[in-house]
DRENVEX-361975 format. One record per residue (C-alpha): residue in three letters; x, y, z. Coordinates in Angstrom, 1 decimal. Layout:
# residues N
+-----+--------+--------+--------+
:  aa :      u :      v :      w :
+-----+--------+--------+--------+
: ALA :      X :      Y :      Z :
...
+-----+--------+--------+--------+
***
This chain:
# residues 176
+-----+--------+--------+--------+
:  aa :      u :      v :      w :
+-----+--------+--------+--------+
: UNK :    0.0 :    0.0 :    0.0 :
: UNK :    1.4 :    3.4 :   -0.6 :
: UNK :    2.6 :    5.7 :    2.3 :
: UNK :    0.6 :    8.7 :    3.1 :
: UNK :    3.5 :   11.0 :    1.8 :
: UNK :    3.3 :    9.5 :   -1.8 :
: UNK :   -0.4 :    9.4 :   -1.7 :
: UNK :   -0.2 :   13.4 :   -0.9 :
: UNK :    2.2 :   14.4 :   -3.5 :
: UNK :   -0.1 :   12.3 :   -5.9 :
: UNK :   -3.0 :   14.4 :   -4.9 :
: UNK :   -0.9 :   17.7 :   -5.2 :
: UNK :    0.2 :   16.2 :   -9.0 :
: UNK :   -3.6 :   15.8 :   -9.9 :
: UNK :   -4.9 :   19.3 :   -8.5 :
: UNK :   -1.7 :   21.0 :  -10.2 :
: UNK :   -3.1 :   19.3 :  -13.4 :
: UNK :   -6.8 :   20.5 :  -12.7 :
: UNK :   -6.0 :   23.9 :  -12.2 :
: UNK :   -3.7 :   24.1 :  -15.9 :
: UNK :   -6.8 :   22.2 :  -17.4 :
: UNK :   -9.1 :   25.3 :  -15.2 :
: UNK :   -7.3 :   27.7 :  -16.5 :
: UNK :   -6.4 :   26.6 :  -20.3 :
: UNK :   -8.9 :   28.0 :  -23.0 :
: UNK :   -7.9 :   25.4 :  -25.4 :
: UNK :   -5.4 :   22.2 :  -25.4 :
: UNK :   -4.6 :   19.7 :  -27.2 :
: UNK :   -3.5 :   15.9 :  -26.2 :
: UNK :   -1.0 :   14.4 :  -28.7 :
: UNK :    0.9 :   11.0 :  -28.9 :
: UNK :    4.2 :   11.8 :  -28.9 :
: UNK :    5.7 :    8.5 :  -29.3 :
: UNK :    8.8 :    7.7 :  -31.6 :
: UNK :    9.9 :   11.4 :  -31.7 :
: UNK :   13.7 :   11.4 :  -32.3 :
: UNK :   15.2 :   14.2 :  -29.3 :
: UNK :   16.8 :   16.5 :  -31.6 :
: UNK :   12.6 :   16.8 :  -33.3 :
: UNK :   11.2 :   16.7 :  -29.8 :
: UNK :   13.3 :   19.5 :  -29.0 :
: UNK :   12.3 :   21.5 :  -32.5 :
: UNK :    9.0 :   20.8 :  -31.4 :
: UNK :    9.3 :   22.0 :  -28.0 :
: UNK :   10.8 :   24.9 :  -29.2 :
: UNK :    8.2 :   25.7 :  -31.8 :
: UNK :    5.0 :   25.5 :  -29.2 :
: UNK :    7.1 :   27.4 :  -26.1 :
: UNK :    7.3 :   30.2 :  -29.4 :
: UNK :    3.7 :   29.7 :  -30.1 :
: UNK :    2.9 :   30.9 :  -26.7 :
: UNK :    1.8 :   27.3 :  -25.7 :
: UNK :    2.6 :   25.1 :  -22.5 :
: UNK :    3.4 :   21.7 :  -23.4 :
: UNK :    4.0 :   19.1 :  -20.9 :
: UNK :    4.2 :   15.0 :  -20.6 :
: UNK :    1.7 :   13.5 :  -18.0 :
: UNK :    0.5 :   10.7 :  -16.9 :
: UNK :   -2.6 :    9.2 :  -18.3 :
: UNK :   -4.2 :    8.3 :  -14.9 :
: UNK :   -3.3 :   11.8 :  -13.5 :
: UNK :   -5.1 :   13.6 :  -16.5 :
: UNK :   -8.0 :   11.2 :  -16.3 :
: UNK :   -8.6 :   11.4 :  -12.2 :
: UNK :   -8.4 :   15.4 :  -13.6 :
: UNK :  -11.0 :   15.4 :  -16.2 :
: UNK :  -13.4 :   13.5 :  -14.1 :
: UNK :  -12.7 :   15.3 :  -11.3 :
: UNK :  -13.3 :   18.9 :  -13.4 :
: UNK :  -16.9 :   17.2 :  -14.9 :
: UNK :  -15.2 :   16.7 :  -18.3 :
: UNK :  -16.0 :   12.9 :  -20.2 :
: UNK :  -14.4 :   11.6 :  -23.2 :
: UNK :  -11.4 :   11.8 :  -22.5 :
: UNK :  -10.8 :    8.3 :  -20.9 :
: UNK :  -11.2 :    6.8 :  -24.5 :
: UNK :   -7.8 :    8.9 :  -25.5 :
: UNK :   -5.6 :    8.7 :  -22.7 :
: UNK :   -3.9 :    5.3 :  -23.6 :
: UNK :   -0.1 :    5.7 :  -24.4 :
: UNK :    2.0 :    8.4 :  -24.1 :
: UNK :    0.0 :   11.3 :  -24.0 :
: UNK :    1.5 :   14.9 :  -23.9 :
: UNK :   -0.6 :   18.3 :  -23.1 :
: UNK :   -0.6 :   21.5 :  -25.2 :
: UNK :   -1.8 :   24.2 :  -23.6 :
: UNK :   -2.9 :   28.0 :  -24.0 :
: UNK :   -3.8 :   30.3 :  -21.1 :
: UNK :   -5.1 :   33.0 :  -23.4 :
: UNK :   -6.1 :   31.3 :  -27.0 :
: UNK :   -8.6 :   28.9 :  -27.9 :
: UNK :   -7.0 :   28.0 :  -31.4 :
: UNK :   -3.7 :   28.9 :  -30.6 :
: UNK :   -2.5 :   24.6 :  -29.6 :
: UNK :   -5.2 :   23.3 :  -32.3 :
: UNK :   -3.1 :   25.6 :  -35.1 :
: UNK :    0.1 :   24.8 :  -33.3 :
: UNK :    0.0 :   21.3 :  -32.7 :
: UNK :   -2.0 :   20.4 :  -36.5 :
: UNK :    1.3 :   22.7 :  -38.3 :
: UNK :    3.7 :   20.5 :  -35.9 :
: UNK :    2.4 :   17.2 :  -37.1 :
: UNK :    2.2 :   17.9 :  -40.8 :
: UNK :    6.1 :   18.3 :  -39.9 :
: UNK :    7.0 :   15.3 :  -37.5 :
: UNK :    4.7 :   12.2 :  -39.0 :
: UNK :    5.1 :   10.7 :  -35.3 :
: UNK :    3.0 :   13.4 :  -33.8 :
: UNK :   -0.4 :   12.0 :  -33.6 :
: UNK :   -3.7 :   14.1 :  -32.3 :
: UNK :   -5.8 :   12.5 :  -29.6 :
: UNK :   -8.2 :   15.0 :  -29.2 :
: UNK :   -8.6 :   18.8 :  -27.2 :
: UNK :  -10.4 :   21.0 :  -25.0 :
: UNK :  -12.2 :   24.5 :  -26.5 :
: UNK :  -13.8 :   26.7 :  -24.0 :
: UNK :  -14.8 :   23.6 :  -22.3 :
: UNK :  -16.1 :   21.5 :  -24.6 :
: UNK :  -14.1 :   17.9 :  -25.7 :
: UNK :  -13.1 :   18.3 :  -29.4 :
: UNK :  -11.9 :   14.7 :  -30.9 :
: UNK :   -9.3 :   14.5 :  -33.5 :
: UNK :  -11.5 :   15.9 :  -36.5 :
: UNK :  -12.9 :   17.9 :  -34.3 :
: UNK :   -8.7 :   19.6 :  -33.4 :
: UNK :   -8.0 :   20.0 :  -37.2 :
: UNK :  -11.3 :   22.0 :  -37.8 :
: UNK :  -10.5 :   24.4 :  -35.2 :
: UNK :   -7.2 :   24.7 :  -36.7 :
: UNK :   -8.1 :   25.6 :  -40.1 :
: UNK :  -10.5 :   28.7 :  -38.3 :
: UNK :   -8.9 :   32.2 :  -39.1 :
: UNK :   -7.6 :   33.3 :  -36.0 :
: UNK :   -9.8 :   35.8 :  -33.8 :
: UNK :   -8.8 :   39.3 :  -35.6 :
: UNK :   -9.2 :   38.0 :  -39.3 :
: UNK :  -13.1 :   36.8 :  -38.4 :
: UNK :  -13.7 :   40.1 :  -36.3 :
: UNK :  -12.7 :   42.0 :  -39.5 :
: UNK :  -14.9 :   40.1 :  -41.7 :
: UNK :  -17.5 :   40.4 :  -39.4 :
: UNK :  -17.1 :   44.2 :  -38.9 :
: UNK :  -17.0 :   44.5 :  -42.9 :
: UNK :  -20.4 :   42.6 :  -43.2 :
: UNK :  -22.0 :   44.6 :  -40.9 :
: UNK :  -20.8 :   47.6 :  -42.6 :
: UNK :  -21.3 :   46.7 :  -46.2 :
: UNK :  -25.8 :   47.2 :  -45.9 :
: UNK :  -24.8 :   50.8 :  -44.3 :
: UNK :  -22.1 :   51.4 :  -46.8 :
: UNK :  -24.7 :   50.5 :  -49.8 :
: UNK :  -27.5 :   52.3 :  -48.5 :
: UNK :  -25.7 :   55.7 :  -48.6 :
: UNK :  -24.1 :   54.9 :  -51.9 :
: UNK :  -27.9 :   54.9 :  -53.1 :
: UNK :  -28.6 :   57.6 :  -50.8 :
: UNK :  -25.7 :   59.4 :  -52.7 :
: UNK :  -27.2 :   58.6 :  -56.2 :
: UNK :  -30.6 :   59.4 :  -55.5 :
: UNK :  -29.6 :   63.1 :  -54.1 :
: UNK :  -27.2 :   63.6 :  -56.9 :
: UNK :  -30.3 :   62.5 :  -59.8 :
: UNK :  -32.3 :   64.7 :  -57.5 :
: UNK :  -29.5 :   67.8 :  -57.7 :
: UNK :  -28.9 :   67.0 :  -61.8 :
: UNK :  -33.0 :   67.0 :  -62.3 :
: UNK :  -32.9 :   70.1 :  -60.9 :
: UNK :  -30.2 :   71.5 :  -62.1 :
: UNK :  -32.0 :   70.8 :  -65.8 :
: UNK :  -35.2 :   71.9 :  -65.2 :
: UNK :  -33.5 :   75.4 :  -63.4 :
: UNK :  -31.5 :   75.4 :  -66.8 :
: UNK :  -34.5 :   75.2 :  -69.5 :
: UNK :  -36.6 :   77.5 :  -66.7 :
: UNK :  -33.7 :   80.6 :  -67.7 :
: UNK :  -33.6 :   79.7 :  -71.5 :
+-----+--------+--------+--------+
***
């Protein structure tokens, strides 16, 4: 049986691993598995310049986590290694990171995520990836909003300026 101090550090382990999971907007669980170092440390590099936190943990540790946060569906991807990407401020930012990393190292392999709270499976990972990022789909919003208003005093415009032409004809033939 373990000791009390080994149970205690477990337990410390676990809520350590709820509160990254509490506080991520979005991560993603990959199989990291037959990585060569030099790649793995590429790959490190590439997410800690993404903005990302990426850590290895333990399967049972992330699933006593999930359950313990009200999360389900997780348990059917937490079998062999598993690693965590994981963003504090983005929602896409690991689903874009972690999808560009793995069309480079073939031995990356997507599990699944977490968006905003909600369990995202593999598909469900590169579909949030391929999303324009936060700025691009304000501005596209923004434009469509604009473009009625935009229209309306283009005709606006032509209608006054028929109206001033009209006018100006009619004061024309009026002095002739």
């Amino acid at each position: 049986m373990a000791s009390h101090g080994i149970l205690e550090q477990k337990r410390a382990e676990i809520d350590a691993i709820k509160e990254k999971i509490a506080n991520a907007k979005g991560l993603v669980i990959i199989d990291y598995m037959g990585l060569k170092v030099s790649e793995d440390t590429a790959f490190r590099k590439e997410l800690r310049s993404s903005g990302l936190h990426y850590e290895v943990l333990k399967n049972t540790f992330l699933h006593k986590a999930f359950v313990e946060l009200g999360f389900k569906g997780f348990e059917k991807s937490l079998n062999g290694p598993s690693a965590v990407a994981f963003s504090d401020t983005d929602v896409i930012a690991p689903a874009k990171a972690i999808t560009e990393c793995a069309k480079k190292y073939a031995k990356v392999k997507i599990k699944c995520g977490l968006a905003d709270g909600v369990y995202i499976d593999e598909a469900g990972v590169k579909a949030l990836a391929e999303l324009p990022s936060k700025e691009v789909l304000i501005a596209k919003m923004l434009g469509s909003m604009q473009a009625p208003i935009s229209n309306f005093v283009y005709c606006l415009n032509g209608l006054i300026s028929g109206l001033a032409i009209c006018l100006d004809k009619i004061a024309e033939q009026k002095s002739n």
